[in-house]
PADOKOL-343406 format. One line per field, with one value per residue (C-alpha): chain; x, y, z. Coordinates in Angstrom, 1 decimal. Layout:
<sites>
chain	c(A_...) .
px	c(X_...) .
py	c(Y_...) .
pz	c(Z_...) .
</sites>
This chain:
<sites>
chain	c(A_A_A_A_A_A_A_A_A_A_A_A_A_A_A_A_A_A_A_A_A_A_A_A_A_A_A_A_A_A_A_A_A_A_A_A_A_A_A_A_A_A_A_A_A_A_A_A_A_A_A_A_A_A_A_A_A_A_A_A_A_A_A_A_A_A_A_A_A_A_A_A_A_A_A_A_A_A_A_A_A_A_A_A_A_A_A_A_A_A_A_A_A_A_A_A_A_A_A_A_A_A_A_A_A_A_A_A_A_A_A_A_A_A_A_A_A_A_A_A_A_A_A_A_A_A_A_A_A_A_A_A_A_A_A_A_A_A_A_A_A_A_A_A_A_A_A_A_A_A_A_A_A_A_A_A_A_A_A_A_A_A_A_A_A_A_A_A_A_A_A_A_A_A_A_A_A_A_A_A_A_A_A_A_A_A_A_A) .
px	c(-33.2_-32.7_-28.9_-27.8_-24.4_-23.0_-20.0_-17.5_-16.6_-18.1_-20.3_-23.9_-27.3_-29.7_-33.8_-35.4_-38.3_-40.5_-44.1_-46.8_-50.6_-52.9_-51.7_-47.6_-45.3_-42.3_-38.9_-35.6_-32.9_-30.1_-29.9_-26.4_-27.5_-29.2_-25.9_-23.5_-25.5_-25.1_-21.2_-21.0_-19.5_-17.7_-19.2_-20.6_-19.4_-20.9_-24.5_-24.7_-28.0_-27.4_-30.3_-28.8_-31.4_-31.8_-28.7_-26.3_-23.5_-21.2_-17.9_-16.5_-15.1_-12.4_-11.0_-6.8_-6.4_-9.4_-10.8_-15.0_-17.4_-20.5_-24.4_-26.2_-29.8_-32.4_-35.5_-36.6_-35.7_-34.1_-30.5_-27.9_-25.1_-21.8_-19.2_-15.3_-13.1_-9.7_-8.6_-5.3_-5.4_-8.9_-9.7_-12.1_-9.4_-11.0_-14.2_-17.3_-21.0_-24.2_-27.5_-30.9_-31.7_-34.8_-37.5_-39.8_-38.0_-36.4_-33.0_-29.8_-26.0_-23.0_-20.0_-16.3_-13.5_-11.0_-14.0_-15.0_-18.6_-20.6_-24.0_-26.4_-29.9_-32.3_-35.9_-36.7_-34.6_-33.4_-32.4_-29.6_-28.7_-25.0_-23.3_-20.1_-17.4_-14.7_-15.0_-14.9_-11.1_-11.1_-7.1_-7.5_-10.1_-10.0_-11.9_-11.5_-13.0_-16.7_-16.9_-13.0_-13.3_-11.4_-14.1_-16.8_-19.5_-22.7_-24.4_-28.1_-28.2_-30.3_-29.8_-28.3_-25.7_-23.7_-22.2_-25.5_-26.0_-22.5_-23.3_-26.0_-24.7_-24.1_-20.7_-19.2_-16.2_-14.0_-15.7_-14.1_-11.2_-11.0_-8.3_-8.1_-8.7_-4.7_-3.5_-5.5_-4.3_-5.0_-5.6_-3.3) .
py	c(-7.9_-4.6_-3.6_-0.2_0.5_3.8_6.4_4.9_1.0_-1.6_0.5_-0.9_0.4_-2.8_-2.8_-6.2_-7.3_-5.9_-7.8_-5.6_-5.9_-3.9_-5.6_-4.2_-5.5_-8.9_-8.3_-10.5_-8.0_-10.9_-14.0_-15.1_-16.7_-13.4_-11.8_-13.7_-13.0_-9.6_-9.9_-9.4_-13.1_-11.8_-13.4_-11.0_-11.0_-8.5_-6.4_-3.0_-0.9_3.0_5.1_9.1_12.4_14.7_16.4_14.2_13.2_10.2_9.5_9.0_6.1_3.6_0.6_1.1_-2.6_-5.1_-3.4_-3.4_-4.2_-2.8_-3.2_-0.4_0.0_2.5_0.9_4.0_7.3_8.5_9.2_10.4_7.6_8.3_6.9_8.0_6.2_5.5_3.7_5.2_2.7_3.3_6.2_7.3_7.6_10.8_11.2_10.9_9.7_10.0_8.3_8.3_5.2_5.5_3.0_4.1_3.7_0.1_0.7_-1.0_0.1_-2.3_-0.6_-2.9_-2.7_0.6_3.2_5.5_5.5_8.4_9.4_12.2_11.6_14.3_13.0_13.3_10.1_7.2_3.8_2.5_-1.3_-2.6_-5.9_-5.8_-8.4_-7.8_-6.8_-3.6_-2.6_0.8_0.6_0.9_2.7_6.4_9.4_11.3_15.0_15.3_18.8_18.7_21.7_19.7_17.0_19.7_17.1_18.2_17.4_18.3_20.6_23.3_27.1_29.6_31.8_28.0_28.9_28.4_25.4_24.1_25.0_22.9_19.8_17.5_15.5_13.3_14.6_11.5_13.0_16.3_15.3_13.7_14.2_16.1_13.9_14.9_13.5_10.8_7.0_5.1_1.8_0.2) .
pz	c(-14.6_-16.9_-17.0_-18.3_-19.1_-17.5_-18.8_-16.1_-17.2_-14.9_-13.4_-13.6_-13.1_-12.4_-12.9_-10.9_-12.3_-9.9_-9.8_-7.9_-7.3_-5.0_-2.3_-2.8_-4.5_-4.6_-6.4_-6.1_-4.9_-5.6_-6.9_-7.9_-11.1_-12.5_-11.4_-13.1_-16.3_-15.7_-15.5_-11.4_-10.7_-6.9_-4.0_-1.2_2.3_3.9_4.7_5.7_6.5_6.7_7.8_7.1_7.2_4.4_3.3_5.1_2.5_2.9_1.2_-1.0_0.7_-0.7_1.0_-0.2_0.5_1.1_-1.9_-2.1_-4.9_-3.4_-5.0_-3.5_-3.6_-1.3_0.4_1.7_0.7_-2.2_-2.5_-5.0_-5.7_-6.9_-8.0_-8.3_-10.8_-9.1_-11.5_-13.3_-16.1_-16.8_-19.8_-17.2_-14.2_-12.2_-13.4_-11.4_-12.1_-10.3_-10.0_-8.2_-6.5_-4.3_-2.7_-5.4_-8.7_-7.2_-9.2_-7.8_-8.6_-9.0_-7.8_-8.6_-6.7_-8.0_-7.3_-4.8_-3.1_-1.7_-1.4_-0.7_0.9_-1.6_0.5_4.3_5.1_3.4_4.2_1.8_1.3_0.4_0.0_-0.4_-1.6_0.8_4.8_6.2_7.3_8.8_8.9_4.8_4.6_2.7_2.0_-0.9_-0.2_-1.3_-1.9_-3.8_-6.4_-9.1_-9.2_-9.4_-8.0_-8.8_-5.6_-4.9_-1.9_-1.6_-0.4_-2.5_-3.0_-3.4_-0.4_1.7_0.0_0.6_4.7_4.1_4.0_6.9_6.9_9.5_11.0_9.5_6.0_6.6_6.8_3.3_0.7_-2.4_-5.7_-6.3_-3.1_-3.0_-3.4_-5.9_-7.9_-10.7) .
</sites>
């Protein structure tokens, strides 16, 4: 497995070993021994599946308490990830960074605990893939607001004047009702 460093400390973006013929294609999407090697030692307990429709946005999500590493990978579809530093002893505490994971490009992206998760789906659908190392607890559960001017995401939508594209975007109700970056709570 390939592992690339990103801007935001303990993020990692993971390339299997992906062995293909004409008849498809075989990869190991985890195996605790390659992972540990790669520095991501925390035992899973959970699976989630999320099937979402071009344009939907989720997030950014953060468990307060019961906090979540997540490894995020698409099977189908292709998304755009990101990732919120929440972390206010971190030299990176605020900033955001995004990558393309797809079905097609087989990338994978380790999320630890003290970050906020959201993604965009940029193809027709997409089925995303997350284990996480804690379980879900909706009573901690917290939404920082995707579209929050201060962040200045760059997401992917299309339309134009920005506004458009901004109308574009379908967000759960829950989602709309996220936080500011500068109300939001945070990690140590």
């Amino acid at each position: 497995m390939n592992k690339t460093l990103t801007s935001l400390a303990g993020i990692l973006l993971l390339e299997p070993r992906v062995f293909g013929d004409d008849r498809g294609f075989f990869l190991e999407s985890y195996n605790q021994r390659a992972f540990a090697e790669s520095g991501i030692t925390e035992p899973f307990v959970q699976d989630n599946h999320s099937y979402s429709r071009k344009n939907v946005i989720r997030g950014l999500h953060y468990q307060i308490r019961q906090p979540q590493g997540k490894l995020i990978r698409v099977v189908i579809g292709e998304i755009l990830d990101v990732a919120l530093d929440l972390r206010r002893s971190s030299a990176t505490f605020g900033k955001w960074e995004s990558f393309r994971l797809s079905g097609e490009n087989k990338r994978m992206l380790w999320i630890p605990r003290g970050f906020a998760h959201g993604f965009q789906v940029l193809s027709e659908s997409a089925h995303v893939l997350y284990k996480t190392t804690d379980f879900y607890a909706p009573e901690h559960e917290r939404t920082v607001a995707w579209n929050d001017p201060e962040l200045n995401i760059a997401w992917q939508l299309e339309g134009e004047p920005a506004t458009s594209a901004i109308a574009s975007a379908i967000v759960s109700t829950k989602d709309q009702r996220g936080v500011p970056f500068a109300q939001a709570e945070t990690f140590e």
